[in-house]
C-alpha positions in Angstrom: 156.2 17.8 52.7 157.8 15.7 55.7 157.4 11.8 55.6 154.8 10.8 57.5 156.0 7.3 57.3 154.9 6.1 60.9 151.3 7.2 60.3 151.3 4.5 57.8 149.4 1.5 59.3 146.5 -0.9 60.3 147.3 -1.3 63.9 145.0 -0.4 67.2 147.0 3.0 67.4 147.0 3.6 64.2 142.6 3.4 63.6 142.5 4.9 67.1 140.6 8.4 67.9 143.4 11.3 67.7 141.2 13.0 70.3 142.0 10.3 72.7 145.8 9.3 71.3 146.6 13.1 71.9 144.8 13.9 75.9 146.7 10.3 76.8 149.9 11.2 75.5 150.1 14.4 77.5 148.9 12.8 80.2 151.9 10.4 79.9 154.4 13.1 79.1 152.8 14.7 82.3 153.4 11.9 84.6 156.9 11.2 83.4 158.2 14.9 84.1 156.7 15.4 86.9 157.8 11.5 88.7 161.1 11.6 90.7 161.2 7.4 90.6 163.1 5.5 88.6 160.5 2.4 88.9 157.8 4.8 88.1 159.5 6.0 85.2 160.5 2.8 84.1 156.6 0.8 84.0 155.7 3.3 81.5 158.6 3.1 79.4 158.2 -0.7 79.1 154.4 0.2 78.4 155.5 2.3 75.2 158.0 -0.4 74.4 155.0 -2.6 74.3 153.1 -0.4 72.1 155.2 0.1 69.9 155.5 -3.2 68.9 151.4 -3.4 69.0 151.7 -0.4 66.9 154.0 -2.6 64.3 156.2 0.2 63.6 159.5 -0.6 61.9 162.1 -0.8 65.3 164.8 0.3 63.2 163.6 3.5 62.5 162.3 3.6 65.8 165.8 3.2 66.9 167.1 5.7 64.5 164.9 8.5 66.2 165.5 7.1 69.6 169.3 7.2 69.1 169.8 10.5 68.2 167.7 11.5 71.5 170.3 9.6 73.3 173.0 10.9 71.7 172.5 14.6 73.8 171.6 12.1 76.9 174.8 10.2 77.1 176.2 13.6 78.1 174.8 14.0 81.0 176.5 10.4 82.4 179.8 12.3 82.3 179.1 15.0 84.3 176.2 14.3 86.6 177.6 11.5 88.7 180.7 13.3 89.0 179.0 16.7 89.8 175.8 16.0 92.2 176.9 15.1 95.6 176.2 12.3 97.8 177.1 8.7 98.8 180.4 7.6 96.8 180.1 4.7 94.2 183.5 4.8 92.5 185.9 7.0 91.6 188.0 7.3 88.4 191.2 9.5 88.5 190.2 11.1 91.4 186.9 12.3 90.2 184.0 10.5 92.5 180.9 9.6 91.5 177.9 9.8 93.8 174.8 7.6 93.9 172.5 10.1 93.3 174.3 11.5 90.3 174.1 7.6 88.9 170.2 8.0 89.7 169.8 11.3 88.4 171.6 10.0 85.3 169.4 7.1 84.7 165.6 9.0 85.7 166.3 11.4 83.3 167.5 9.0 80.2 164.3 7.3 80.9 162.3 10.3 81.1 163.8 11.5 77.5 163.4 7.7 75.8 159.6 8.0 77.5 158.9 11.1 76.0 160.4 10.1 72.7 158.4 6.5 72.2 155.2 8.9 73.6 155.3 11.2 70.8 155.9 8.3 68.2 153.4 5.8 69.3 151.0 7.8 70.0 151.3 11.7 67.9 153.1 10.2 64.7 151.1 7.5 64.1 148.1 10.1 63.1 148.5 12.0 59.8 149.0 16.2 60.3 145.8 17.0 58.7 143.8 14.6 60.9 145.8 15.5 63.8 145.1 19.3 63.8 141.2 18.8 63.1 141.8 16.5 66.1 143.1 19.3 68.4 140.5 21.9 66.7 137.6 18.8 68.3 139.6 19.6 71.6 139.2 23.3 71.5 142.7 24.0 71.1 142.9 27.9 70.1 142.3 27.9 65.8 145.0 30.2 65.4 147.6 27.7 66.9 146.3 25.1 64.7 146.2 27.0 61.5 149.6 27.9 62.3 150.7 24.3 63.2 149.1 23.1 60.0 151.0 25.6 57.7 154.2 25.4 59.5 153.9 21.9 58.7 152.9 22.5 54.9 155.4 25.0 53.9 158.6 24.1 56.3 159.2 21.8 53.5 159.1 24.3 51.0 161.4 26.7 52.9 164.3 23.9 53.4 164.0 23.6 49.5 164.6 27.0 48.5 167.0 27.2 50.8 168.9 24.0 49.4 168.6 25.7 46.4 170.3 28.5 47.6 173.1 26.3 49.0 173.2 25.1 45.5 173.8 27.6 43.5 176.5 29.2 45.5 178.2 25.7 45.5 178.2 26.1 42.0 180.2 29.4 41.9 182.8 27.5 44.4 181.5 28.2 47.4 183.3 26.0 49.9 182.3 27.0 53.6 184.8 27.6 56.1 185.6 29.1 59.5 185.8 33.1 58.1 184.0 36.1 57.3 183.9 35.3 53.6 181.2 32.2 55.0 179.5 34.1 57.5 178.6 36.5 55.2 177.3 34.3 52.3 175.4 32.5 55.1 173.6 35.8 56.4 173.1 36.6 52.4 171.3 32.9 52.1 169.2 33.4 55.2 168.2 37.1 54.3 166.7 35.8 51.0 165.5 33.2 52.5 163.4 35.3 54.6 162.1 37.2 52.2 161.5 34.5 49.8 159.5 33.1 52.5 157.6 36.4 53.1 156.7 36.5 49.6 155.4 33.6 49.6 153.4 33.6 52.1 151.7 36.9 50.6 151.1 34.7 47.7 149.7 31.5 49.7 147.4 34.0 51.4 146.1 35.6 48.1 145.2 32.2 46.9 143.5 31.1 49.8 141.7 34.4 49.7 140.2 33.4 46.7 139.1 30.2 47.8 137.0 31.7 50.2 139.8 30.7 53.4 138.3 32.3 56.1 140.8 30.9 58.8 139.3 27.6 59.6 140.7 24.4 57.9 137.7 21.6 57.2 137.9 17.9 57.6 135.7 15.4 55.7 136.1 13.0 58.7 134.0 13.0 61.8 135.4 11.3 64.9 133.3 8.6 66.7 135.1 6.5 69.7 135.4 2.9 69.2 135.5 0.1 71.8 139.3 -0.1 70.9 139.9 3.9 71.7 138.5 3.1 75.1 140.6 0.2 75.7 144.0 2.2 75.0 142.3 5.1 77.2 141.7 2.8 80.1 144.8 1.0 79.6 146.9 4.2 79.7 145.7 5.9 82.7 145.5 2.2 84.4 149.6 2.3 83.7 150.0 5.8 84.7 148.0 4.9 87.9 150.2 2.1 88.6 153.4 3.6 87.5 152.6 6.0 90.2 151.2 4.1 93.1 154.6 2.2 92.6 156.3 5.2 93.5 154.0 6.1 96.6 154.8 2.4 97.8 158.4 2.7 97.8 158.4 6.1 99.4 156.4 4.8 102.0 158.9 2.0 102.7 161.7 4.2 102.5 160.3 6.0 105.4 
């Protein structure tokens, strides 16, 4: 099963309602995708920079999962200023980069880190089980959440076989390369793998059978808001409100 080493904790987020944690990080996700405003964009990712460290969570792997967002960002500052037009900045060998391509650039890198430091302070500090009985208390369809649950259990499961796989056919000195002789052994692997996987499943779905599974998932906790799940949902939407009034205010200026 995947490390859920950020839902390991004491802090305000961390005791919080998932109820609440989930409806105010889509909120945020919301507002960020759909804000064309650097400022904007910006007051909420120095709100998620501050809860993180409220949160207590360990910056460096914070900065580990942050980082390899970034690393598919960074991209886009080599093409984008070079490729939207508008107003010249600069040029460099005769390519020019526009001012809107900059700002393009920067909205959407703090869009992505937004998102990112969303999910983490506020989705990953909640352990899976608690988080889909969570979603079930916000009438999210059942069938999604059985699925999300057991795509969470068994994933795990499948990347193991599969290693095991990879294993074994290192072992009779496999070495991959760029030919058919790869290709093929890779399509072998993921063949089996699927119908390892199929198998069992059948089996999982015997045994829960048995059990007396009748497609619902139970949860020993109940979910009562706290004084401290309405300060982080007042505070939230108080930052998104702001975040986004700062963006009506320069617009109007602008014009």
């Amino acid at each position: 099963m995947f490390d859920e080493e950020f839902s390991i904790g004491d802090s305000i987020f961390h005791n919080a309602d998932p109820r609440v944690k989930t409806i105010i990080a889509f909120l945020i996700i919301i507002s960020v995708i759909l804000s064309n405003n650097i400022t904007s964009c910006g007051v909420i990712l120095a709100f998620l920079i501050i809860s993180i460290l409220i949160a207590k969570l360990s910056l460096l792997k914070v900065a580990k999962r942050v980082l390899v967002v970034n690393s598919f960002v960074i991209f886009l500052w080599f093409f984008l200023p070079f490729s939207t037009p508008g107003r010249e900045i600069f040029q460099i060998h005769g390519l020019s980069a526009s001012y809107e391509g900059i700002y393009q650039a920067i909205l959407i890198t703090l869009k992505a880190n937004s998102a990112v430091l969303t999910i983490i302070c506020f989705i990953n500090t909640t352990p899976v089980p608690i988080l889909g009985h969570g979603l079930y208390k916000l009438k999210v369809p059942p069938k999604f959440i059985l699925l999300f649950l057991l795509t969470y259990r068994y994933i795990s499961v499948i990347f193991e076989e599969f290693s095991r796989m990879l294993n074994a056919a290192k072992i009779r000195n496999f070495h991959p390369k760029t030919n058919l002789h790869t290709y093929r052994t890779y399509s072998y692997m993921l063949a089996m793998g699927l119908i390892k996987s199929y198998e069992r499943g059948k089996r999982v779905y015997n045994a829960m059978v048995l059990r007396g599974f009748n497609g619902k998932f139970y949860s020993l906790q109940d979910f009562n808001l706290s004084r401290n799940d309405i300060i982080i949902a007042y505070l939230s939407l108080f930052i998104i409100v702001i975040s986004n009034f700062t963006s009506y205010i320069q617009n109007f200026w602008r014009y």
